[in-house]
C-alpha positions, 0 to 999 in steps of 0.5 A: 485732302492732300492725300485724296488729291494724289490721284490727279494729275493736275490740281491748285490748292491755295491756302492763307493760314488765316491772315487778315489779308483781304482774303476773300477765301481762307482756303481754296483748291480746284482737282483734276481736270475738266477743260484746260489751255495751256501754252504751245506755239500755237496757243496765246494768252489772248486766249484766255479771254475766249476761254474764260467766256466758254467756261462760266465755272472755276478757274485755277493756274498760272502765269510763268516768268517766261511769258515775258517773251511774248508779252514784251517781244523777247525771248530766252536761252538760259536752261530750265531743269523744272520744265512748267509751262509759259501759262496753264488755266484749268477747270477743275472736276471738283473745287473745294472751299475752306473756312474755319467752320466748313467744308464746301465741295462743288463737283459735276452733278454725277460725282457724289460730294458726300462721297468725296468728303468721305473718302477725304476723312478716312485718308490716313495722312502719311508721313514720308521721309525723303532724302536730305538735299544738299544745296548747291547755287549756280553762282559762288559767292564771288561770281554772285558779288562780281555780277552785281557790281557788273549791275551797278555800272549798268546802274550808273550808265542809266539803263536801269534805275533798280533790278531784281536779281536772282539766283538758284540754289539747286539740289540734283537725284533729290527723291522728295515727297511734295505733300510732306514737303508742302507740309512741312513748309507751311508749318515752318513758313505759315504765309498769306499766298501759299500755294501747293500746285501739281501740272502733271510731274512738276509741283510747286510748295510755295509760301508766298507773302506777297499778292500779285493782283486781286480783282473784286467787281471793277476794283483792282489792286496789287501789293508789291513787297520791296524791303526785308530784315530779319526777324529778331527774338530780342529786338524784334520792333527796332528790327521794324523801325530800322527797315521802316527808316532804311532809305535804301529799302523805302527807295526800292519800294518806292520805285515799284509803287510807281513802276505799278501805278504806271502799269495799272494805268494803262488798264484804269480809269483815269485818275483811280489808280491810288497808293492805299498803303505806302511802305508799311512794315508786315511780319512774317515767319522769318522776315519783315517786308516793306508792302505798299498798296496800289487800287484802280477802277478797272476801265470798260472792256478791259478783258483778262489778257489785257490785265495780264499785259499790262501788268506782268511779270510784276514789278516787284520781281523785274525791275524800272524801267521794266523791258530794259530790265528784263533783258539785262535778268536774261543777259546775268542769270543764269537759269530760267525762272520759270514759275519762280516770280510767276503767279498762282491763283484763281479765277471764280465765275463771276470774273473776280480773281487772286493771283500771288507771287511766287517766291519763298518756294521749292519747284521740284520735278518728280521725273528728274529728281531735280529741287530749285529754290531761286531767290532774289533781292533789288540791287539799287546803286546804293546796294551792298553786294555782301548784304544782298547776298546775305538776304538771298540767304535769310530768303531760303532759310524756310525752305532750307529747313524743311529740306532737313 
């Protein structure tokens, strides 16, 4: 299907590798385009809502890191090599929806499903080689532990009480094959929010653990994720029990479930906002992560854009209190985000949607041949800057390893 949807220049294809996640589709993916908006100085994301009500149909793409300028006022001067744009939301020519047992193609009444599906399973899915990437990171290891001392003081000083930071591993004149990549990683990193996304030459092979926000009727919930260790072949639950008593890691979560409860209060009914799930430990591939559940009843008259204000860039990926955060991310980073600690998702006709997190993944630009993997941990006054470079580390290995 991959394969099939090369000839397109825009396409979303989300996948769960069958978690038990409170998915509402196993797999989903909207091709090609049939209308669109996306982010230019004249367009807003109020925009969305009046988009959103002029195409009663699927709805696919993203919300960058950098919108956070225009939600909250500031704005950015640090470099972007990958180039994805603030928002993008399309109406794709043909939606496909995946289960174990079927196949659902939904396409303009003058494109032939039968067909498509036939085209689909004569592909020959090709297996690409492409060149090795040899990582660099914008910051050595001793420019990475200085900054985040530099952090801790603002910590002391009280401008913050916790801030993700991240860096970027980076590799330049990369020649890769995104489908094989993408691919790859998810046999290697088989994770709940997985996303393989193409806008023109830019594409994301995302394997995400984490779920942003799904809206179902008038609930709404998000599951931050704060808190990892390694996954261990000989001691794999003590593993667990010691991320789930580290009082560091509970701190860090715990911070974030409040940070949430606050944002999703502003667009709640009084009082629904609860924690469903509180510092529960998941495993994944490589890692386990902290996650804890926040749910609200959405108020009346609450639109699209209004939930995007309220709540984004996410908690987990910023920080408390959230805009004096985001200006010290500007001030220590050194590169854009861009649609690393952005969000993917879907939009379906009845209004219900799920956006991820976009992290654990590659961005690749074809044009530049330019490969970024950010990744980035919560440095709290109790962080120890060795060990949060270390977990920077372990959160690429999946992504190293399908660059091999």
């Amino acid at each position: 299907m991959l394969n099939f949807g090369k000839r397109f220049s825009n396409f979303c294809f989300l996948d769960n590798h069958h978690y038990d996640f409170d998915k509402t589709f196993e797999c989903v993916a909207g091709f090609g385009v049939i209308k669109s908006l996306v982010a230019s100085s004249s367009n807003s994301l109020q925009q969305i809502d009046q988009f959103k009500s002029e195409n009663t149909d699927w709805i696919f793409g993203h919300l960058s890191y950098d919108l956070k300028n225009e939600i909250e006022g500031l704005s950015s001067k640090n470099e972007d090599h990958i180039g994805f744009e603030d928002f993008y939301f399309f109406v794709p020519e043909i939606v496909f929806i995946l289960s174990r047992e079927s196949v659902n193609i939904g396409a303009d009444e003058t494109i032939s499903t039968k067909d498509i599906f036939e085209k689909i399973v004569s592909i020959t899915a090709s297996e690409n080689t492409f060149t090795k990437a040899e990582l660099k990171s914008k910051f050595s290891k001793e420019e990475y532990l200085a900054t985040v001392k530099k952090l801790q003081q603002h910590i002391l000083r009280g401008d913050c009480y916790e801030i993700c930071f991240c860096q970027e591993f980076f590799a330049e004149n990369i020649q890769i094959d995104p489908i094989s990549a993408f691919k790859k990683l998810s046999e290697i990193s088989p994770n709940p929010f997985s996303a393989f996304y193409k806008f023109s030459e830019k594409y994301l092979m995302c394997a995400s653990p984490e779920r942003f926000l799904k809206k179902t009727n008038n609930l709404i919930i998000s599951q931050p994720i704060k808190g990892t260790s390694k996954r261990s072949t000989f001691s794999d639950e003590e593993e667990k029990s010691l991320l789930k008593s580290n009082e560091k890691e509970r701190a860090e979560n715990i911070m974030i479930v409040d940070l949430v409860r606050n944002d999703l209060s502003k667009i709640c009914v009084e009082g629904s906002v609860e924690v469903k799930e509180f510092l529960e430990i998941y495993s994944f591939p490589q890692v386990h992560q902290m996650i804890s559940t926040i749910a609200g009843k959405l108020a009346e008259n609450v639109s699209l854009s209004d939930i995007f204000y309220a709540t984004f860039p996410m908690g987990s990926m910023t920080g408390a209190p959230k805009k004096r955060v985001l200006e010290l991310i500007e001030m220590y980073e050194k590169t854009k985000r861009g649609l690393f600690s952005g969000s993917v998702g879907y939009i379906t006709p009845s209004g219900d949607f799920d956006f991820n997190v976009v992290i654990r993944s590659i961005l690749y630009n074809e044009k530049s041949k330019y490969l970024s993997i950010p990744a980035g941990s919560a440095i709290t006054w109790k962080s120890d800057a060795e060990k949060e470079f270390e977990e920077c580390e372990l959160k690429i290995e999946g992504m190293k390893k399908t660059l091999e």
